[in-house]
C-alpha positions as CSV (number, residue, x, y, z in Angstrom):
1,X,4.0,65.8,122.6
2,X,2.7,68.6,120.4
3,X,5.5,68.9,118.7
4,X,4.6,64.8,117.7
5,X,0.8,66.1,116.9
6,X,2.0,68.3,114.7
7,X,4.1,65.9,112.6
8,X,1.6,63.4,112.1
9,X,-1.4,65.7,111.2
10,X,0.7,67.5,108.4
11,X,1.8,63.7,107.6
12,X,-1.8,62.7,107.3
13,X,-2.8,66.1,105.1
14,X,0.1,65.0,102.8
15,X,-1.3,61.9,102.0
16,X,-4.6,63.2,101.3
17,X,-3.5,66.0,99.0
18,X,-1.7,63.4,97.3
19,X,-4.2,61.1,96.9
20,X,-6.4,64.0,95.9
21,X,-3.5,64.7,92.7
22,X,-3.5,61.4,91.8
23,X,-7.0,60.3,91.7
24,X,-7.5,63.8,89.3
25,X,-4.3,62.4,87.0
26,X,-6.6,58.8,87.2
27,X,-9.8,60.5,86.5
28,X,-8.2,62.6,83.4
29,X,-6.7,59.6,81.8
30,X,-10.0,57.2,82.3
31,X,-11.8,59.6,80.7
32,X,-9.0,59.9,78.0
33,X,-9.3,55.9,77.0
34,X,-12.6,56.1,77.3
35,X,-12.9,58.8,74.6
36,X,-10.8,56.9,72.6
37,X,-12.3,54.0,73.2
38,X,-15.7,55.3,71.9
39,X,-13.7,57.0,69.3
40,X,-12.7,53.5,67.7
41,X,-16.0,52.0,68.4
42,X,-17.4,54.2,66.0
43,X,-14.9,53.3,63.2
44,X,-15.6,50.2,63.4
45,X,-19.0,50.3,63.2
46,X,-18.3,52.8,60.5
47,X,-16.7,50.3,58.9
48,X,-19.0,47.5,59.8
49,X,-21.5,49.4,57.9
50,X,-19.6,50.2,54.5
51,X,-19.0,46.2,54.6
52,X,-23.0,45.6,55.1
53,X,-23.3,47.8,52.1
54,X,-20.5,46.0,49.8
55,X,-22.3,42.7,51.1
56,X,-25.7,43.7,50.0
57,X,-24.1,45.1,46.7
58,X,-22.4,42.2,46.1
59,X,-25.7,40.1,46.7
60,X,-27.3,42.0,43.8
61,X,-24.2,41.9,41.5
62,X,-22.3,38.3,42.3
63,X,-18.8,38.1,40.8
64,X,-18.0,35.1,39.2
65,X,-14.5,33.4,40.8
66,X,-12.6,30.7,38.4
67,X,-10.0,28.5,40.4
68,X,-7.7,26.6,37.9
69,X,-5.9,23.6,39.0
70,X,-3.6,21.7,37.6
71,X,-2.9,18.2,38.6
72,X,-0.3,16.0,36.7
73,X,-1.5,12.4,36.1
74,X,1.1,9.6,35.6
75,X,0.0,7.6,32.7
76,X,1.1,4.1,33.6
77,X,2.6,2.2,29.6
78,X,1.6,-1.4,30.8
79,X,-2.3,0.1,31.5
80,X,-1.9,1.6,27.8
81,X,-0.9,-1.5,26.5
82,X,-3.7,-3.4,28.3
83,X,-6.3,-1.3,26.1
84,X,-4.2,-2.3,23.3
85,X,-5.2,-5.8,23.8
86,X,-8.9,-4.9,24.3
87,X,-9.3,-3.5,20.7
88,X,-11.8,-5.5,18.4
89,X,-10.8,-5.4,14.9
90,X,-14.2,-7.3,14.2
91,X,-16.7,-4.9,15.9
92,X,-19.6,-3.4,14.0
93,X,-17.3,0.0,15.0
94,X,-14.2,-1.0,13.6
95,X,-13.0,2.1,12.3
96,X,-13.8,3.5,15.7
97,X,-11.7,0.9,17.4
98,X,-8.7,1.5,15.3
99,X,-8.8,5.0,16.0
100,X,-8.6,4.4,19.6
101,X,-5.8,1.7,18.7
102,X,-4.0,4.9,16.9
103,X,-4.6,7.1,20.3
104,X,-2.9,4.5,22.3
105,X,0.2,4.0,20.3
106,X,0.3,7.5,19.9
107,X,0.2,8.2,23.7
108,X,3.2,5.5,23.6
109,X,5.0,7.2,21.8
110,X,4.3,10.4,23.5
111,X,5.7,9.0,26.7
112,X,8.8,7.9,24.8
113,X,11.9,6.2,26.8
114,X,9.3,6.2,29.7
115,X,7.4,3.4,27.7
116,X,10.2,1.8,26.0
117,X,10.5,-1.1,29.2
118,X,7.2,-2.0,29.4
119,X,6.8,-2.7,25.7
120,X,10.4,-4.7,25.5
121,X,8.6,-6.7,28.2
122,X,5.6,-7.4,26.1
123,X,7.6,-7.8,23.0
124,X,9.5,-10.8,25.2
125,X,6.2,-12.6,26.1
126,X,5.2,-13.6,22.6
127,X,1.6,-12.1,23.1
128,X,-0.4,-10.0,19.5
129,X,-3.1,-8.7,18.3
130,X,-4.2,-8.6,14.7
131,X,-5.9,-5.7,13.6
132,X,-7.0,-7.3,10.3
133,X,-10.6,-7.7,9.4
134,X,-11.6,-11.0,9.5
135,X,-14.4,-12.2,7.5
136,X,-16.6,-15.2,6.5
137,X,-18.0,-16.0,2.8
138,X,-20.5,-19.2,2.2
139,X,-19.7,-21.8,-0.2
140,X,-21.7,-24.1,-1.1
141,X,-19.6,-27.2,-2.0
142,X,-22.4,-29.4,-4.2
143,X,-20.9,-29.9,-7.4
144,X,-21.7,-31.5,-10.6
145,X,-23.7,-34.7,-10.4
146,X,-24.5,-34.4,-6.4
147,X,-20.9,-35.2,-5.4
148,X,-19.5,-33.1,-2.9
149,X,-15.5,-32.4,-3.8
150,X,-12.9,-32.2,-0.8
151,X,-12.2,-28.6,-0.1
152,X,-9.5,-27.3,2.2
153,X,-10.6,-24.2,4.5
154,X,-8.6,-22.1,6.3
155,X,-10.8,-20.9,9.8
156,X,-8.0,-18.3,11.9
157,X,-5.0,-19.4,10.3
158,X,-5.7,-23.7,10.5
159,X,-6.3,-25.7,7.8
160,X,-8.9,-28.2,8.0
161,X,-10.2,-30.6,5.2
162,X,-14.0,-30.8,4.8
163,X,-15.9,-34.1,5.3
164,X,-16.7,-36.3,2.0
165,X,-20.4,-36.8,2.2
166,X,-21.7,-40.2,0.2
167,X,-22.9,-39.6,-3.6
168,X,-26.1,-37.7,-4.3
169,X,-26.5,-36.1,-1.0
170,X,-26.9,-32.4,-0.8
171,X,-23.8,-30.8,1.1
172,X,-24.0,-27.9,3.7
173,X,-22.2,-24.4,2.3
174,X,-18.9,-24.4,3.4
175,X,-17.7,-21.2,5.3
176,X,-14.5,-19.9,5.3
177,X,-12.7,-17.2,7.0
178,X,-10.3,-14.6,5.7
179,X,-8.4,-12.2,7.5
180,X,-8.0,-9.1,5.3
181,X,-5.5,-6.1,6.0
182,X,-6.1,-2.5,3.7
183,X,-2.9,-1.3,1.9
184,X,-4.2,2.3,2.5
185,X,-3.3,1.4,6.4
186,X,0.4,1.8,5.4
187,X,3.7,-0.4,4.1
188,X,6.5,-1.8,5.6
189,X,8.9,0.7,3.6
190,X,6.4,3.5,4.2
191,X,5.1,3.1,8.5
192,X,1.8,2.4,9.2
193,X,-1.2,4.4,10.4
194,X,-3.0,1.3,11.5
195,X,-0.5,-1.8,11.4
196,X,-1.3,-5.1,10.4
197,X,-0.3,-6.5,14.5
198,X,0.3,-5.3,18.0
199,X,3.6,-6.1,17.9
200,X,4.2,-4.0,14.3
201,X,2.8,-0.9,15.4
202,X,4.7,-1.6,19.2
203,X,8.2,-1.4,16.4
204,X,7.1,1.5,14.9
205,X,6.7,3.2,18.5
206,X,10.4,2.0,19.4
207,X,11.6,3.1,16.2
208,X,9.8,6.3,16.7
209,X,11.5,7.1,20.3
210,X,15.5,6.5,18.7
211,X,17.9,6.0,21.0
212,X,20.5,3.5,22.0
213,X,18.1,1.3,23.4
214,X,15.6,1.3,21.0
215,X,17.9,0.3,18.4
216,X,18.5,-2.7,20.5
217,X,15.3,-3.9,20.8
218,X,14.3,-3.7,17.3
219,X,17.8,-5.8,16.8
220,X,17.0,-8.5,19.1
221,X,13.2,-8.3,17.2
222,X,14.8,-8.7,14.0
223,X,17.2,-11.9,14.9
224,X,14.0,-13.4,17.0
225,X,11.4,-12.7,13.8
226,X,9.5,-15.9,13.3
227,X,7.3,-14.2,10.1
228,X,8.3,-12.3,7.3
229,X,6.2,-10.0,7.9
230,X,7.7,-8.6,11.3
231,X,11.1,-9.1,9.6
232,X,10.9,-6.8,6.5
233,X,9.2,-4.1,8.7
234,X,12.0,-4.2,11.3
235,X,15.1,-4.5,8.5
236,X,13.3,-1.2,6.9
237,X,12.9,0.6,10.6
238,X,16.9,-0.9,11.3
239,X,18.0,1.0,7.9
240,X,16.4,4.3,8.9
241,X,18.2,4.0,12.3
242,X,21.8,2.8,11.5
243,X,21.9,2.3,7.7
244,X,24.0,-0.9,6.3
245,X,24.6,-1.6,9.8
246,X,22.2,-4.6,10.7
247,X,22.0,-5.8,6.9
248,X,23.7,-9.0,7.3
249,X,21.4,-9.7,10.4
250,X,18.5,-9.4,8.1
251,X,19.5,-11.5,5.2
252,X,20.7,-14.0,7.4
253,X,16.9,-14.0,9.5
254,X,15.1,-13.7,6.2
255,X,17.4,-17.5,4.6
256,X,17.1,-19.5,8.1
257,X,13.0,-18.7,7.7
258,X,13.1,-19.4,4.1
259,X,14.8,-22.8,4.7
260,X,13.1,-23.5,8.0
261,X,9.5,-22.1,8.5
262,X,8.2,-21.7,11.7
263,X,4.7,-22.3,12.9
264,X,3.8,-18.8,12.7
265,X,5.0,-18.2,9.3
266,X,2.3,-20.7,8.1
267,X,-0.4,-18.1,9.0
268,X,1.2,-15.6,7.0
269,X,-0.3,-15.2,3.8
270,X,2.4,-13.2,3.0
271,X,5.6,-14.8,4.4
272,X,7.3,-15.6,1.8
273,X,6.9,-12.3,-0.4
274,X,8.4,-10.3,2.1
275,X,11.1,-12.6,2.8
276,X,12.5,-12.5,-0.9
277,X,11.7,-8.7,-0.6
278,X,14.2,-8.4,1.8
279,X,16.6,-10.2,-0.6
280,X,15.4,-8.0,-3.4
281,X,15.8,-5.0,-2.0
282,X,19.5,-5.7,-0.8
283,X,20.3,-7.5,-4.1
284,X,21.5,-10.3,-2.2
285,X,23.1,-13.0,-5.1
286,X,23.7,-15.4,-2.3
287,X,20.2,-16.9,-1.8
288,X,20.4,-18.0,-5.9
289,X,20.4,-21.6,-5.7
290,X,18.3,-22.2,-3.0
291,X,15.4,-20.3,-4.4
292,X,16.4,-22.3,-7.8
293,X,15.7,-25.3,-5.5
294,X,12.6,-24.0,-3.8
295,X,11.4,-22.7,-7.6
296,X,9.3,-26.2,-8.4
297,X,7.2,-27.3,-5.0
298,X,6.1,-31.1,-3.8
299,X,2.7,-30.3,-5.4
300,X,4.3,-29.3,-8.9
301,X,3.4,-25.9,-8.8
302,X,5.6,-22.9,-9.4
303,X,6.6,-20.8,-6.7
304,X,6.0,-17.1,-8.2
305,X,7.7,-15.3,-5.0
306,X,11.3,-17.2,-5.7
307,X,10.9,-16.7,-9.7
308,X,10.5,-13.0,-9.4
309,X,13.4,-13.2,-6.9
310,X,15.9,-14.5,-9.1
311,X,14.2,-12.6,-11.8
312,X,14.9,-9.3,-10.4
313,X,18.7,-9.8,-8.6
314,X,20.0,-11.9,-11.3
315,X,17.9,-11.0,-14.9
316,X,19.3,-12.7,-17.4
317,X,21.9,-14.6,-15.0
318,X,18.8,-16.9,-13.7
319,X,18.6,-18.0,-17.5
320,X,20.6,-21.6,-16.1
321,X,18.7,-21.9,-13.2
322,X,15.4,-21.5,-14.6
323,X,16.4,-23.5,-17.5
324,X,17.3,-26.4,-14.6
325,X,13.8,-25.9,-13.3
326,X,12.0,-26.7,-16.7
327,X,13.6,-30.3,-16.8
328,X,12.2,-30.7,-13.3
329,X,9.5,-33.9,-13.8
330,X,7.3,-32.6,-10.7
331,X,6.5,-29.2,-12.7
332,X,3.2,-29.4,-13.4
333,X,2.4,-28.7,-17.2
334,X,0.2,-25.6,-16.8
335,X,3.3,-24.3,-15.0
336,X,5.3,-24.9,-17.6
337,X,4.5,-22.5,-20.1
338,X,4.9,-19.6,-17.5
339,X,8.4,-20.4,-16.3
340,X,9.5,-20.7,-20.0
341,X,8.4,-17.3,-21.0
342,X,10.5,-16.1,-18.2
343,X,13.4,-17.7,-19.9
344,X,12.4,-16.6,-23.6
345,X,12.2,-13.2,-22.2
346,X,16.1,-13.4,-22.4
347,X,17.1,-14.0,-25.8
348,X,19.8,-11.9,-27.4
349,X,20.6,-11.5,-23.9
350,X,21.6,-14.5,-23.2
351,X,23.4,-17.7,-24.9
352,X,21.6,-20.2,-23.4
353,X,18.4,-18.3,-23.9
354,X,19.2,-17.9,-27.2
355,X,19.8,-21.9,-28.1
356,X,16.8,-23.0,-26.2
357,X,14.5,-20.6,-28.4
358,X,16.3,-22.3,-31.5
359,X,15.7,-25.9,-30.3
360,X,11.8,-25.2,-29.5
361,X,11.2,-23.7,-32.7
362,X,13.4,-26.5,-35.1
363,X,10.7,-28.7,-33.1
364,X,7.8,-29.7,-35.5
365,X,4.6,-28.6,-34.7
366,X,2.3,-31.9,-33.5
367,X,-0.8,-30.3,-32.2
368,X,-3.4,-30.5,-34.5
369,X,-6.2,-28.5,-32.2
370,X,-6.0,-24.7,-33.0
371,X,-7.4,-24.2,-29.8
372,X,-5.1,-25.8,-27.6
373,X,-1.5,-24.2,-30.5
374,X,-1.5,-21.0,-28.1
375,X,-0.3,-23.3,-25.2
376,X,2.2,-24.9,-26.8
377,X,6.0,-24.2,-26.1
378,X,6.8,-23.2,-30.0
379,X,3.7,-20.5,-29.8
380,X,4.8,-19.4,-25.9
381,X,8.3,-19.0,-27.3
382,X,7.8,-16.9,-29.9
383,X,5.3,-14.8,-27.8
384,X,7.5,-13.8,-25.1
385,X,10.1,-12.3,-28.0
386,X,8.9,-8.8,-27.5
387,X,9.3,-8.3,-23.4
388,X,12.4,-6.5,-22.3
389,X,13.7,-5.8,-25.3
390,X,15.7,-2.6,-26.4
391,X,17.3,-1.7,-29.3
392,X,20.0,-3.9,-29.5
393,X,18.2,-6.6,-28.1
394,X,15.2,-6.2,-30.5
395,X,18.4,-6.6,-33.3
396,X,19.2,-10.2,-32.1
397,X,15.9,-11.1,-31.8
398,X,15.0,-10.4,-35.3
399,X,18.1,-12.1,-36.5
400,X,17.0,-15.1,-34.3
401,X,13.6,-15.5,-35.5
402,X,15.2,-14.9,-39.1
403,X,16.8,-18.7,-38.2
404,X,14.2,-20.5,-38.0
405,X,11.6,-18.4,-39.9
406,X,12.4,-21.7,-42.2
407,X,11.2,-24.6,-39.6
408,X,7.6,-22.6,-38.7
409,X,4.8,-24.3,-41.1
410,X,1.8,-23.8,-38.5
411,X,-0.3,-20.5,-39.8
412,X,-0.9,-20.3,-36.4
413,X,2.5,-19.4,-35.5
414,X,3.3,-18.0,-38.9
415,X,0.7,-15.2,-38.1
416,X,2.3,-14.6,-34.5
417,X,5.5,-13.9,-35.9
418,X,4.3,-12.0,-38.1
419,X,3.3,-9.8,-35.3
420,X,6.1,-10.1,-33.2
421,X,8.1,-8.7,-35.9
422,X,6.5,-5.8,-36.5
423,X,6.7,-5.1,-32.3
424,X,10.4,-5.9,-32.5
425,X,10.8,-3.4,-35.9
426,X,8.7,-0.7,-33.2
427,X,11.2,-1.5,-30.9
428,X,14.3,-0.5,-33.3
429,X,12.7,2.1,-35.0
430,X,9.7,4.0,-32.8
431,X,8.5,5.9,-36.1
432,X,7.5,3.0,-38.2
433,X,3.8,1.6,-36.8
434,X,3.4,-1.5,-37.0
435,X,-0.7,-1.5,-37.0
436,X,-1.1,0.8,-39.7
437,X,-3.6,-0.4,-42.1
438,X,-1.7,-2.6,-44.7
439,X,-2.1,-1.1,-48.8
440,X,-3.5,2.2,-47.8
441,X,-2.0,5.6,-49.2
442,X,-0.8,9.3,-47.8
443,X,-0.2,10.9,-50.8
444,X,-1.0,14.8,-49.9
445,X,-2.3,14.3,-46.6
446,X,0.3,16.3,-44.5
447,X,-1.7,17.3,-42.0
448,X,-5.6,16.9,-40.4
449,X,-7.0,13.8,-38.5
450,X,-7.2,10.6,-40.6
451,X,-10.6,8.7,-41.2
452,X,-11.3,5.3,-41.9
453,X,-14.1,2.9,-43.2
454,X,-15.0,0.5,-45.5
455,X,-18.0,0.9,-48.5
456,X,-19.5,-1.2,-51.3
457,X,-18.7,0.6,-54.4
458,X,-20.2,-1.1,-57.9
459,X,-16.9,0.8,-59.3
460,X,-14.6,-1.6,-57.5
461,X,-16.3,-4.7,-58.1
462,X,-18.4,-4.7,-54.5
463,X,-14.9,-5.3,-53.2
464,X,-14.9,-3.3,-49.8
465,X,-12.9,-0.5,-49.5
466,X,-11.4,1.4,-47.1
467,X,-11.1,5.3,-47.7
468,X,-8.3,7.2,-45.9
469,X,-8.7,11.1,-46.0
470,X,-7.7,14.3,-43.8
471,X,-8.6,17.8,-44.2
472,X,-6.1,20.1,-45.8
473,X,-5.9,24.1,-45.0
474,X,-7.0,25.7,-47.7
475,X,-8.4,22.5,-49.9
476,X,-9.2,19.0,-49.6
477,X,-6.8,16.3,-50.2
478,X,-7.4,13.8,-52.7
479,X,-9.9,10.8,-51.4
480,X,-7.5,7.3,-51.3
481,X,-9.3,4.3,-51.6
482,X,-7.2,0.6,-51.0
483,X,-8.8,-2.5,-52.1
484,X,-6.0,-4.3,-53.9
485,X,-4.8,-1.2,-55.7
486,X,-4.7,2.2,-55.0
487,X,-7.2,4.3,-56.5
488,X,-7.6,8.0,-56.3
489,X,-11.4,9.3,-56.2
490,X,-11.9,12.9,-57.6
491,X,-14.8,14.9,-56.4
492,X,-17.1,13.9,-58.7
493,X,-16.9,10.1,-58.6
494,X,-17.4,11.0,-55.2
495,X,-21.1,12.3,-55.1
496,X,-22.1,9.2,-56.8
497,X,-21.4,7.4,-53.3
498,X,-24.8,6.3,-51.5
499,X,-26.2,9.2,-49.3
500,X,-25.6,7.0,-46.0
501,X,-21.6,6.5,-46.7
502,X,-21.4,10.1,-47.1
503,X,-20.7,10.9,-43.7
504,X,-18.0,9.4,-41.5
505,X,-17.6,9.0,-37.9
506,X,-14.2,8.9,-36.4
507,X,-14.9,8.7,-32.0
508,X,-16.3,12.7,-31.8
509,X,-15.1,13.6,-35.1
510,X,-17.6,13.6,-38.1
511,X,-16.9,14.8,-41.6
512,X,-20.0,15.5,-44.2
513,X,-18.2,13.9,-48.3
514,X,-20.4,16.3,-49.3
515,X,-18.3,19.2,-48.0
516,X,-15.4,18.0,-50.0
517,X,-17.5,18.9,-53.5
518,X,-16.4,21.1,-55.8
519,X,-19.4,23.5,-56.2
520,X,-20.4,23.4,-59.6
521,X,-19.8,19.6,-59.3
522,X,-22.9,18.8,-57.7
């Protein structure tokens, strides 16, 4: 029984002596964390402070934080081509509009192959713009006598015949509206800055963005072109892309519009010039007798665009088909005149030329009106000798007019030949001239600027005479006077001239006679 005393009081003074140890361990390391607790606590608020003081430094000196951001905007080709269509050539700020029309083409072509769908589509539906200026002038239409004449005017491309009024009554002016496009916007052999239409400067974006596809849509442009306008601008952007390669495309668009106008190609002013441009400018021979045939219009008037045509591919090879077009009975007489000089402009160059000249000019002259000789076919013959002529040419020419110097008895024409000989003796030989003054004489002036005028001189019979001098180096040269003869004028004859005809005035040049006086003369 004591034995079990004893165990369990030493039992119970172990526990205690062990919770004794470990509540000192306990109390040791609770008083450890909480050092270290306080320990941090204070660096924080250590920190906490220096922040506070960066805060309220900050506050007095803010710092200035730029954020850049880029964001990438897809520019959509059928929005660009909407503000394309929204440009007004006719505002008060035109020159403003067509700079923004430039911007937009430019940001076109900037997108290159990205935009190249969206404009074939807009090429396909037929829609333009024209940038041209168009502008109105006032007629009024109230001619001689009170009658009003019929005028045609031409209001955005239709033609519409103004109303007769009855005789005597006063006629409202007549307005009529031009569309008017600047050369210094650009050619269709050159580009454009601002083209003439939508759809030319839409080309010139295309052509501008190459490429396989590009050349195929400018192709399909070219052999769809319903104006000559579109079609000389794309057979010139065509060339630059694949050379000689689309050239029978072109000449065969530029006939079939020739032959067979379209609707569109009546509101192009200049349809037909840039048609026969195209056959100019690829000498194309084929097109010959059909612009012979389209040479003489309904109305008798000449067309100019097919003359200079043939003119140009075929020179003197049109002689026969120009000739063909003088017999024409529509040609109207003032018309005449001009397509013969054309021919005449031939001779010694070609046979045919050459016999037609001879038959006009065996012709006796029956116009008795000196006015009205200069538009006859003898005096336009023999005025259109001295175009295109070179040497050899000038040769025949001479010996032509040497034929039928014979049949000439108007003084009219006497005096143009005359002339046209001494162009055509120019023409041979460049150092004879032809307009020096007839009778007067050079003798010792070698160098110096020669003077001219004409005096009264009691010596010479009050004949007037024209004095011809220059200044020597050294001395004077002799004074030459022409009226009928020559007659040299020493120094002292000279004095006796009147005071007023001593000096002489050639454009800034003046010379003082009295200079040219021997002293001791005087």
């Amino acid at each position: 029984m004591k034995a079990a005393t004893g165990i369990c009081l030493s039992m119970t003074l172990g526990a205690i002596a062990a919770w004794l140890l470990t509540s000192s361990h306990y109390d040791q390391k609770l008083s450890s964390e909480r050092r270290a607790t306080k320990n941090t606590l204070a660096e924080n608020a250590g920190e906490l402070r220096s922040t506070t003081q960066r805060a309220r430094a900050a506050a007095n000196n803010p710092e200035v934080i730029t954020l850049t951001e880029t964001v990438t905007v897809e520019v959509n080709p059928a929005e660009v081509l909407q503000q394309l269509l929204k440009v007004d050539p006719n505002s008060k700020q035109r020159f403003t509009e067509l700079r923004q029309a430039v911007h937009h083409f430019e940001t076109l072509t900037d997108l290159g192959p990205k935009a190249l769908p969206a404009i074939r589509d807009f090429i396909a539906s037929s829609e333009d713009l024209s940038f041209g200026r168009t502008y109105t002038q006032n007629y009024n239409t109230n001619w001689r006598g009170g009658s009003t004449q019929p005028l045609t005017i031409r209001i955005n491309g239709q033609n519409q015949n103004a109303q007769k009024k009855p005789e005597g009554q006063k006629s409202q002016p007549v307005t009529r509206t031009y569309t008017y496009y600047s050369s210094s916007f650009g050619s269709p052999g050159t580009g454009y800055l601002v083209p003439p239409t939508l759809r030319m400067g839409l080309f010139q974006v295309v052509a501008q963005t190459g490429g396989t596809m590009a050349e195929k849509m400018l192709a399909d442009a070219l052999g769809m072109a319903s104006v000559g306008g579109e079609a000389a601008f794309l057979d010139y952007l065509l060339a630059d892309l694949a050379p000689e390669q689309y050239t029978d495309l072109a000449l065969k668009v530029a006939h079939d519009l020739l032959l067979n106008p379209t609707a569109e190609s009546v509101r192009d002013q200049q349809h037909e010039t840039q048609l026969y441009a195209i056959l100019a400018r690829h000498r194309d021979t084929t097109f010959a007798k059909h612009a012979q045939e389209l040479l003489v219009t309904d109305n008798g008037r000449l067309n100019q665009q097919a003359l200079n045509y043939l003119n140009t591919v075929l020179k003197e090879k049109s002689v026969p088909l120009l000739a063909r077009a003088l017999d024409d009975e529509r040609l109207n007489k003032s018309y005449r005149a001009s397509l013969l000089g054309y021919v005449m402009r031939y001779t010694g160059q070609h046979a045919q030329a050459d016999q037609m000249f001879h038959d006009i000019m065996s012709q006796p002259m029956t116009e008795t009106d000196s006015r009205k000789v200069y538009y006859t076919d003898q005096y336009k013959a023999l005025n259109s000798m001295y175009y295109n002529a070179d040497k050899e040419t000038a040769t025949k020419r001479k010996a032509l007019i040497d034929s039928v110097r014979h049949t000439i008895t108007n003084d009219q024409l006497k005096r143009q030949l005359e002339y046209v000989e001494k162009r055509l003796n120019y023409q041979i030989d460049p150092k004879t001239n032809p307009w020096k003054k007839q009778g007067s004489s050079e003798t010792n002036i070698d160098s110096g600027v020669v003077y001219s005028f004409s005096t009264m001189s009691e010596s010479m019979g009050e004949a007037p005479a024209g004095m011809m001098f220059a200044p020597v180096s050294g001395h004077p040269s002799p004074l030459s006077f022409s009226s009928g003869a020559d007659v040299l004028l020493d120094s002292a004859a000279a004095i006796e001239l009147p005071a007023q005809q001593m000096i002489i005035r050639n454009g800034a040049n003046t010379l003082d006679l009295r200079s040219l006086i021997i002293p001791g003369d005087r």
